[in-house]
VEXSE-44423 format. One record per residue (C-alpha): z, y, x; residue in three letters. Coordinates in steps of 0.02 Angstrom, whole numbers, plus 50000, padded with zeros to 5 digits. Example, Ala and Ser with C-alpha at 12.3 -4.5 7.8 and 13.67 -1.06 7.14 Angstrom:
2
<site pz="50390" py="49775" px="50615" residuo="Ala"/>
<site pz="50357" py="49947" px="50684" residuo="Ser"/>
This chain:
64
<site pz="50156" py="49369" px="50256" residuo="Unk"/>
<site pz="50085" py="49540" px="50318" residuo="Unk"/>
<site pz="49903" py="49580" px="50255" residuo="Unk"/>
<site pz="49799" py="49648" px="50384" residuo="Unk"/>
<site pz="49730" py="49782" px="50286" residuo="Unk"/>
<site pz="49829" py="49910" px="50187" residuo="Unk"/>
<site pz="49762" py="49919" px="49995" residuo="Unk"/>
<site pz="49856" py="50061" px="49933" residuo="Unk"/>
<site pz="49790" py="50160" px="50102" residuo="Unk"/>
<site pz="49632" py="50262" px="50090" residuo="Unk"/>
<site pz="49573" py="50407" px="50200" residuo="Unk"/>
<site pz="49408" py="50460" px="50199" residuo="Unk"/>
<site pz="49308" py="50477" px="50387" residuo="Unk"/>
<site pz="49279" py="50657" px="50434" residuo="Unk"/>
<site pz="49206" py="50749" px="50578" residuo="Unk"/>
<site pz="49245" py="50933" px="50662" residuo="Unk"/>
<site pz="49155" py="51079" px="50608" residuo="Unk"/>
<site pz="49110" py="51103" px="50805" residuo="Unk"/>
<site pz="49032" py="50925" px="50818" residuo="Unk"/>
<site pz="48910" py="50951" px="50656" residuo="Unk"/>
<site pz="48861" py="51120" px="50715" residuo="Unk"/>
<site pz="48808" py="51037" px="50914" residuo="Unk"/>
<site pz="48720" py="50921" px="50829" residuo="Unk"/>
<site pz="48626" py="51051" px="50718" residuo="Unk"/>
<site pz="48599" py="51168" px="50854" residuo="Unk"/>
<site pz="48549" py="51010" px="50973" residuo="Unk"/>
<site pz="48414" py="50959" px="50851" residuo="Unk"/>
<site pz="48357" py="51132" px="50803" residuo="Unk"/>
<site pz="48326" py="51154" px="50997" residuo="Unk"/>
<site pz="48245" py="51015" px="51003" residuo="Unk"/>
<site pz="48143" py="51010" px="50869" residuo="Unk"/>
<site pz="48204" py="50863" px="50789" residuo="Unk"/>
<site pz="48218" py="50847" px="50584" residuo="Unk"/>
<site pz="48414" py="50793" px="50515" residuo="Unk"/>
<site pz="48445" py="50664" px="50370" residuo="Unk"/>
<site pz="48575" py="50612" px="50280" residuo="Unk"/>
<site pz="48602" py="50449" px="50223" residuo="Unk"/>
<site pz="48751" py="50396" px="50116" residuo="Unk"/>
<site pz="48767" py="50219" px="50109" residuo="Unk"/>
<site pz="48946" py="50193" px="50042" residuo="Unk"/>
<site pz="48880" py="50304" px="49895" residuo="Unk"/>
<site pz="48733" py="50219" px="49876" residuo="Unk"/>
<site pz="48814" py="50051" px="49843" residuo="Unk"/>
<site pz="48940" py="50125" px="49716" residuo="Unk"/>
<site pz="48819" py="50193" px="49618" residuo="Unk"/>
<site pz="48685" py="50059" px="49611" residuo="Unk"/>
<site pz="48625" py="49964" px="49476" residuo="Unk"/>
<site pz="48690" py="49772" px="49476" residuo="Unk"/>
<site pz="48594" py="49650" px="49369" residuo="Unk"/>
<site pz="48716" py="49520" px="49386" residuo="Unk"/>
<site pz="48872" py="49479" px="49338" residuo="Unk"/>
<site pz="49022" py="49490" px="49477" residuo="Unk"/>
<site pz="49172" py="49400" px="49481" residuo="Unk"/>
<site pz="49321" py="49490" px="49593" residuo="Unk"/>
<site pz="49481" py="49434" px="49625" residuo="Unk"/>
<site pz="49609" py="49539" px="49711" residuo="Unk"/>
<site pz="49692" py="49478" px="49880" residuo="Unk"/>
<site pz="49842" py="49356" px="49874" residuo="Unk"/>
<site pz="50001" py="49451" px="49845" residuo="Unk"/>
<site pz="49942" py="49596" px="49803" residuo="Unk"/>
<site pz="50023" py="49658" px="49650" residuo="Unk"/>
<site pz="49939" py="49643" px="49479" residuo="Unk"/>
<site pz="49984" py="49769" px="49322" residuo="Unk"/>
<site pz="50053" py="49679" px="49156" residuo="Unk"/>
């Protein structure tokens, strides 16, 4: 059975230099303020008052 997702893949989402810089340029003409949120971050580093329980996808390959 093929998963549908890839585990060992990761890539991280990136965007072109000359896409930020429009939409910098677009706001500054504009007048508009820019923010940043990072919400994968966020949830990584948050605090977690409970206890959670995880268990890793069928077949997918557990160390000794």
């Amino acid at each position: 059975m093929q998963m549908p997702w890839e585990y060992g893949n990761t890539h991280s989402p990136t965007s072109r230099f000359a896409a930020v810089r429009t939409i910098i340029v677009t706001a500054a003409q504009e007048g508009m303020e820019l923010y940043h949120w990072d919400i994968q971050g966020a949830f990584c580093t948050s605090n977690v008052d409970t206890e959670i329980f995880m268990q890793p996808p069928t077949g997918y390959p557990l160390p000794d």
